[in-house]
C-alpha positions as CSV (number, residue, x, y, z in Angstrom):
1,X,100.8,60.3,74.4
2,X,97.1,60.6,75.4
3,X,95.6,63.6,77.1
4,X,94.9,61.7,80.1
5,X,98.8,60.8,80.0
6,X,99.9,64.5,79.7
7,X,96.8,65.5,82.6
8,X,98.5,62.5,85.1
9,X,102.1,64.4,84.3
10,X,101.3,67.5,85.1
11,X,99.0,66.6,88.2
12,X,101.8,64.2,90.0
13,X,104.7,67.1,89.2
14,X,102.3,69.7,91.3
15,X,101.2,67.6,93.9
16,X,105.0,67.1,94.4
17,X,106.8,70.7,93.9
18,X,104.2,72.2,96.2
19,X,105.2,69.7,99.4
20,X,108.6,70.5,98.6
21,X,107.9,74.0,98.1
22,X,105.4,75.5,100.5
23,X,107.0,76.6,104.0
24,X,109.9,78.2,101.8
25,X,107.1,80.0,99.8
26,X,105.6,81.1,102.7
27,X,108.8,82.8,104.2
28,X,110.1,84.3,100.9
29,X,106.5,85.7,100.8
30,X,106.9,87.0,104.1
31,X,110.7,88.7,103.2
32,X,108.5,90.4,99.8
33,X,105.9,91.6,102.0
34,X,108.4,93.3,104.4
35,X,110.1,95.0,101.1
36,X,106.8,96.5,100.1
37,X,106.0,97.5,103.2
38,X,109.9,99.8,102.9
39,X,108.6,101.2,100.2
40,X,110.3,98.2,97.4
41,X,109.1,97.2,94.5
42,X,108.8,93.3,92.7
43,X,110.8,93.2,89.4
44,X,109.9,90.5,86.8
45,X,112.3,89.8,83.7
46,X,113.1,86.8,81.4
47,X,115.1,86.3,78.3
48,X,113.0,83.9,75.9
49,X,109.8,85.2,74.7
50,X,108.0,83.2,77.1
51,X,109.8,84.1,79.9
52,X,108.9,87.7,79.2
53,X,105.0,86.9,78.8
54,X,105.7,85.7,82.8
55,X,107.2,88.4,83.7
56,X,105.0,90.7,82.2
57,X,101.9,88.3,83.7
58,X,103.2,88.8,86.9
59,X,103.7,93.0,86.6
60,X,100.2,92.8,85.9
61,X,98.7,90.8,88.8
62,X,100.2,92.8,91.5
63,X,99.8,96.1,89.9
64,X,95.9,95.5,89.3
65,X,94.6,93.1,91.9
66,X,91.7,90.8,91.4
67,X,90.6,90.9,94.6
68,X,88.2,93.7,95.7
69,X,89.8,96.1,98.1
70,X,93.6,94.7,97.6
71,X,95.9,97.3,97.1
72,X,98.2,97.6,93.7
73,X,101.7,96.8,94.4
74,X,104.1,98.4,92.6
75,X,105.6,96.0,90.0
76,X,107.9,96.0,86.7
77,X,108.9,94.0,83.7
78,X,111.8,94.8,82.7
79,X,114.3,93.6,80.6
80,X,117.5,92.4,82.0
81,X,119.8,95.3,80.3
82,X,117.1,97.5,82.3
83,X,118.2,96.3,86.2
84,X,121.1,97.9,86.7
85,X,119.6,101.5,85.8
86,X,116.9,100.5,87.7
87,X,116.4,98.2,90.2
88,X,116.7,99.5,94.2
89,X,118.2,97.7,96.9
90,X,114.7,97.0,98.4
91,X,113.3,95.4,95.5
92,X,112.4,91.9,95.1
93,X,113.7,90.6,91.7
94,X,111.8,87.7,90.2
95,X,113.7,86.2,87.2
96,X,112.3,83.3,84.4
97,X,115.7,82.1,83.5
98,X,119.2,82.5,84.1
99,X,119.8,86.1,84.1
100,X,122.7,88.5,85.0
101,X,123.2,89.1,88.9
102,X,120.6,91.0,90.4
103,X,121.8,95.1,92.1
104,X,123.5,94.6,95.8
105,X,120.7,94.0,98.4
106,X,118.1,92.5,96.4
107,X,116.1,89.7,97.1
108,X,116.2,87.4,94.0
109,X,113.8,84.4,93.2
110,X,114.1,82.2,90.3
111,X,113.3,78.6,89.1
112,X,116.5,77.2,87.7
113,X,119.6,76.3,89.4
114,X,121.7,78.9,90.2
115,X,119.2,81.7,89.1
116,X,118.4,83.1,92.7
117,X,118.9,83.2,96.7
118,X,115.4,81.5,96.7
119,X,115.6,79.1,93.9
120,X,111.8,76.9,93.3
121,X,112.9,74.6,90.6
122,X,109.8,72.4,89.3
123,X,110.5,68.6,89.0
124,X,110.0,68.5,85.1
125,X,112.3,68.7,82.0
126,X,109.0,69.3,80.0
127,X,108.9,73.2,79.8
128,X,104.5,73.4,79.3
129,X,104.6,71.5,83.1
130,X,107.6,73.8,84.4
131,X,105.8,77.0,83.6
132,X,102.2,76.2,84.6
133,X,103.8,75.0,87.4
134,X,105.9,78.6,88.3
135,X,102.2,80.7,87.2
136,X,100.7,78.9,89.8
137,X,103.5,80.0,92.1
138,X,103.8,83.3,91.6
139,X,99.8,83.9,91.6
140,X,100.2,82.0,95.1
141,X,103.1,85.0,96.3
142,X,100.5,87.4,94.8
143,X,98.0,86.3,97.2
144,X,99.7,86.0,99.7
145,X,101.7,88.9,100.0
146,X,98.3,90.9,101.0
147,X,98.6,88.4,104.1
148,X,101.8,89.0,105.1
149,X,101.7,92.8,104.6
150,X,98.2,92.9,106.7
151,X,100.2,91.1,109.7
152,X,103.2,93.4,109.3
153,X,100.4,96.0,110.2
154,X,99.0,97.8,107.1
155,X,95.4,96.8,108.4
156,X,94.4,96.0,111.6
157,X,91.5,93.5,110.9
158,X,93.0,90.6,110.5
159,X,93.1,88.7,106.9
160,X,90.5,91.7,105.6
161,X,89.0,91.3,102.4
162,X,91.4,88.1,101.9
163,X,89.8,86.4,104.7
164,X,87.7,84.5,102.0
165,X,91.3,83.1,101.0
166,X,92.9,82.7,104.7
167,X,89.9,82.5,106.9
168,X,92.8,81.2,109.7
169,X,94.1,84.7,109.7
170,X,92.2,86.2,112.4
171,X,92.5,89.7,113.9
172,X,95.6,90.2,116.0
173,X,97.3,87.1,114.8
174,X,101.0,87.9,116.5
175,X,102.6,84.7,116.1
176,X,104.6,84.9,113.3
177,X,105.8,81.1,112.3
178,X,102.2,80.3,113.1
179,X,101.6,82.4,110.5
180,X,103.8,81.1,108.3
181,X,102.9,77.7,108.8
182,X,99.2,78.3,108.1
183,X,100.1,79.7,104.6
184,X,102.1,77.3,104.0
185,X,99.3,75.1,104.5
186,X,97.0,77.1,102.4
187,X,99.5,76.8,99.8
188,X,98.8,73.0,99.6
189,X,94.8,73.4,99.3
190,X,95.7,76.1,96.5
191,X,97.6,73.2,94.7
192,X,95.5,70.6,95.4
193,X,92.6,73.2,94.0
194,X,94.7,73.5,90.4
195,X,95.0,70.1,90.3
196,X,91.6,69.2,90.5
197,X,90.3,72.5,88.6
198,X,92.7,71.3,85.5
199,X,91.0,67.9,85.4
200,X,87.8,69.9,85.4
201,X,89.0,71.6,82.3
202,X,90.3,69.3,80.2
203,X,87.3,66.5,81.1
204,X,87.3,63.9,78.6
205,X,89.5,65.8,76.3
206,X,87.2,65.6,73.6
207,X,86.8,69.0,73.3
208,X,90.4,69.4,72.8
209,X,91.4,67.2,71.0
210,X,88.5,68.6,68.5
211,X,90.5,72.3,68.9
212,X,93.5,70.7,68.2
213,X,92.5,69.0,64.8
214,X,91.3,72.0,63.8
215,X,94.1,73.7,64.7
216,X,96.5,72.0,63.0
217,X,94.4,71.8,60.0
218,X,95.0,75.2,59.2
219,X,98.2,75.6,60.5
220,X,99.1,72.8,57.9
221,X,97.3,74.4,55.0
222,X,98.8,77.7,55.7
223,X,97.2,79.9,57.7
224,X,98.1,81.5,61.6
225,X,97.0,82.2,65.0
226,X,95.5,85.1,65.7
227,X,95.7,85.0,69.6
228,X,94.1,87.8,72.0
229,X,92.9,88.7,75.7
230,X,93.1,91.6,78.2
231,X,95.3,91.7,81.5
232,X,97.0,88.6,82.4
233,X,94.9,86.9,79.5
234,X,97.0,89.2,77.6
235,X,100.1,88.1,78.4
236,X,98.7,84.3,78.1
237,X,98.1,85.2,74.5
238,X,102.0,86.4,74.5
239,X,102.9,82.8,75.7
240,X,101.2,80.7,73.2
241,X,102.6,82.7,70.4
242,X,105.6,82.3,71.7
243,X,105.2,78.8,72.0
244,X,104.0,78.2,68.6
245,X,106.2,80.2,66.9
246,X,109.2,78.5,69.1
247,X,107.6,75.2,66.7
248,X,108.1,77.5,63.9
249,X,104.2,77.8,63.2
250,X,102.7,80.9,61.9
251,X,100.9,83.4,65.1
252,X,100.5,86.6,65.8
253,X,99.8,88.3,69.6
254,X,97.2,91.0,68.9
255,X,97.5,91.8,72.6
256,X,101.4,93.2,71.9
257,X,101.4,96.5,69.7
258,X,101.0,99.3,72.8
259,X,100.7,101.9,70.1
260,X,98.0,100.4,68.3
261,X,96.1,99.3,71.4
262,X,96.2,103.1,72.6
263,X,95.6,104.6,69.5
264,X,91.9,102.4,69.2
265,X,91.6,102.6,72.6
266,X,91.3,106.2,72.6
267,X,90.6,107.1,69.5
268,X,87.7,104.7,69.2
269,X,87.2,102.8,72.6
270,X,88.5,99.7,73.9
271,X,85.8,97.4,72.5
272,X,87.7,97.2,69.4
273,X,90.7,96.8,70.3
274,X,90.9,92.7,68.5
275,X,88.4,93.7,66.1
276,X,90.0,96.2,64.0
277,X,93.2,93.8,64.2
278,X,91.2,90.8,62.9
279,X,90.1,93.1,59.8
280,X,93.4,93.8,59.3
281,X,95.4,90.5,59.5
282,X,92.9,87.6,59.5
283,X,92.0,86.0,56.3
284,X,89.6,82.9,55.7
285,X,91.9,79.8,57.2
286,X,93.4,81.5,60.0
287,X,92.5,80.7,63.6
288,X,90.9,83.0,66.3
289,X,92.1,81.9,69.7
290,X,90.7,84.1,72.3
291,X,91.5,83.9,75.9
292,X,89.1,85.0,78.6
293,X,88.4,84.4,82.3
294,X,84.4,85.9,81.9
295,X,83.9,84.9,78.8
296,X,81.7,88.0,78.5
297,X,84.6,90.7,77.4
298,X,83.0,93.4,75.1
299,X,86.0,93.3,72.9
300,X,86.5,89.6,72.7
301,X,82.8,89.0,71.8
302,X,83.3,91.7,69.3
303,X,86.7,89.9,67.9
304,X,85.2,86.4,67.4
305,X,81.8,87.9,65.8
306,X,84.4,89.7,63.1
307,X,86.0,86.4,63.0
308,X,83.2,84.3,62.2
309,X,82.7,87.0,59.4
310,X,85.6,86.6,58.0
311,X,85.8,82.8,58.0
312,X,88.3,82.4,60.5
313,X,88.1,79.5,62.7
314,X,87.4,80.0,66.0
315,X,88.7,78.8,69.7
316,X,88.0,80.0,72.8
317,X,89.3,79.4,76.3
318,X,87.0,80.9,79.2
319,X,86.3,80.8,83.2
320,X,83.2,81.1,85.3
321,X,80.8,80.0,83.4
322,X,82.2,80.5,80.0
323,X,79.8,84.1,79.7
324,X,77.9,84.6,76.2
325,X,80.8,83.0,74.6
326,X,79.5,79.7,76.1
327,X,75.8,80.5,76.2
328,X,75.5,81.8,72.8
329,X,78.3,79.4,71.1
330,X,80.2,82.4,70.1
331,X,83.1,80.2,69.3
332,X,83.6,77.1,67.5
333,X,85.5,75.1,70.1
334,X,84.7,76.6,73.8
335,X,87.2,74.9,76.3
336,X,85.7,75.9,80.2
337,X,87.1,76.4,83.2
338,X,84.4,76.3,86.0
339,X,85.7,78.7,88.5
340,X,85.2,81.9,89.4
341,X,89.1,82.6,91.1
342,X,90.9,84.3,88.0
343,X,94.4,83.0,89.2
344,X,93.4,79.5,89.2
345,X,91.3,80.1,85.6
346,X,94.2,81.2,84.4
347,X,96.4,78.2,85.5
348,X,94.2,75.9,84.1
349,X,94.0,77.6,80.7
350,X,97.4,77.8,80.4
351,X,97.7,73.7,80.9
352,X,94.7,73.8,78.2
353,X,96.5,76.0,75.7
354,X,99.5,74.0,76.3
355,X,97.5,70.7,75.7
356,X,96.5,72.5,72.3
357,X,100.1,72.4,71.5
358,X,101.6,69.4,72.0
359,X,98.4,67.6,70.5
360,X,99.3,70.0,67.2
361,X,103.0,68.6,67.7
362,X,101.8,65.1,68.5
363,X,99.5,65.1,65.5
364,X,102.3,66.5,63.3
365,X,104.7,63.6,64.2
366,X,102.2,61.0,63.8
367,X,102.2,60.3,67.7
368,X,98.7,61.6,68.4
């Protein structure tokens, strides 16, 4: 299957689970927004190791908001043994997977059947399209939680600092459902926005397909991913571990130890956080995939210099754009995503990452 194949697969299953999706995304947004405003909490768990890098992804956008001037939300990820200790009967419960039932008087949301009271189930057997599908849905209830919870009354000018986002919101907006109905319609241009943005990214597919190749050259001959990135990049770097190792291929998530990342962090400082790790696990043959949305994080640029040192291939995925990894070819392979809205970057990068994949599994099979 061609890249332009797997690009036209994932593009038709968004256009799709977003009209059948977006005035019940809208109202279960609206039901969260009510349980932060009591004082709840949103609760993320999975059971597969890239269910959890979800979960943990979203923990991390609504606890640190990209947006200047949104508040943090408070958000967990937990594991499922965790939710009865727990979990209140305000909280919102987010769940990637089939999970155990969620405490009395929690609102649930999940993405296969039976998983939820407000179940989004993407229209794809192909788990890459399912979850880039569900991160581009949760980053939407992200956003648009601030909305709701403006309207509910925690600011009293209108859409705010979101009104880049919702310019329809205007101050003393009282109609509800004509609230609900303009996100929901938002939601729409938001998909329509991935869509296009991940045809930006993958282009011609040249320059993946060349990532690929590499890739799987030295996956064949031996050696592993080394894969790294801060915030939600982090957890990115979780998922395509995961993913590779799921294909039983050798990788390692550098973003993961907590007490080594501390220990550098204060010990040293946080600009060689990847650095020190690369010293310690990469060898000549091994593959540096770095995942960034500026392209211009100290401790990324300082992981692919030691990288490049050490004879490690090199592969970068970046937004904006692409920072001094892109200007100054810091990477061997530099895949960009032109935009300068981190949820949508990261969308995109996940399909690219995914992309990397199956081309590696294509390739391997003799399909490519």
């Amino acid at each position: 299957m061609t890249v332009a194949a797997l690009l036209a697969e994932r593009t038709e299953c968004n256009a799709r689970f977003f009209e059948e999706s977006a005035d019940r995304l809208a109202r279960v947004c609206h039901l969260m927004a009510e349980r932060f405003a009591r004082g709840g909490r949103l609760i993320a768990f999975g059971r597969s190791p890239a269910a959890r890098s979800d979960a943990r992804h979203v923990a991390v956008e609504f606890v640190h908001p990209v947006i200047v001037g949104k508040r943090a939300l408070p958000a967990l990820a937990l594991r499922t043994d965790q939710l009865e200790l727990l979990a209140q009967p305000d909280d919102a419960l987010i769940s990637f997977g089939i999970d155990p039932p969620a405490p009395a008087g929690c609102l649930t949301i999940g993405f296969e059947p039976g998983s939820a009271d407000w179940t989004f189930e993407p229209p794809s057997d192909d788990p890459f399209v399912r979850q880039e599908l569900v991160e581009t849905l949760y980053h939407v209830l992200w956003e648009t939680v601030h909305v709701f919870l403006e309207h509910l009354g925690s600011s009293g000018a209108g859409a705010g600092s979101s009104s880049f986002l919702y310019p329809f919101l205007e101050a003393g907006a009282a109609d509800l459902d004509s609230v609900v109905n303009d996100v929901a319609a938002s939601v729409l241009i938001k998909s329509r926005e991935i869509g296009e943005l991940r045809r930006r990214t993958i282009g011609d597919g040249v320059e993946l397909t060349a990532a690929a190749s590499t890739l799987q050259e030295r996956l064949d001959a031996g050696g592993k991913v080394l894969a790294f990135g801060n915030g939600g990049s982090a957890t990115d770097a979780m998922d395509i571990v995961a993913d590779l190792q799921s294909a039983g291929r050798r990788a390692l998530d550098l973003s993961a130890d907590a007490a080594i990342l501390t220990a550098l962090a204060n010990d040293v400082g946080p600009e060689v956080l990847f650095q020190r790790q690369i010293i310690a696990h990469g060898r000549e043959g091994d593959v540096a995939l770095a995942l960034s949305t500026s392209g211009g994080s100290a401790n990324i640029l300082a992981a692919l210099a030691e990288a490049r040192r050490r004879g490690l291939e090199t592969i970068a995925l970046v937004g904006y754009d692409g920072g001094r990894i892109a200007a100054d070819a810091l990477a061997d392979h530099v895949v960009l995503t032109p935009s300068q809205h981190i949820p949508r970057i990261q969308e995109a990068q996940a399909t690219a990452y995914h992309l990397l994949c199956e081309l590696v599994a294509l390739a391997g099979r003799g399909d490519a």
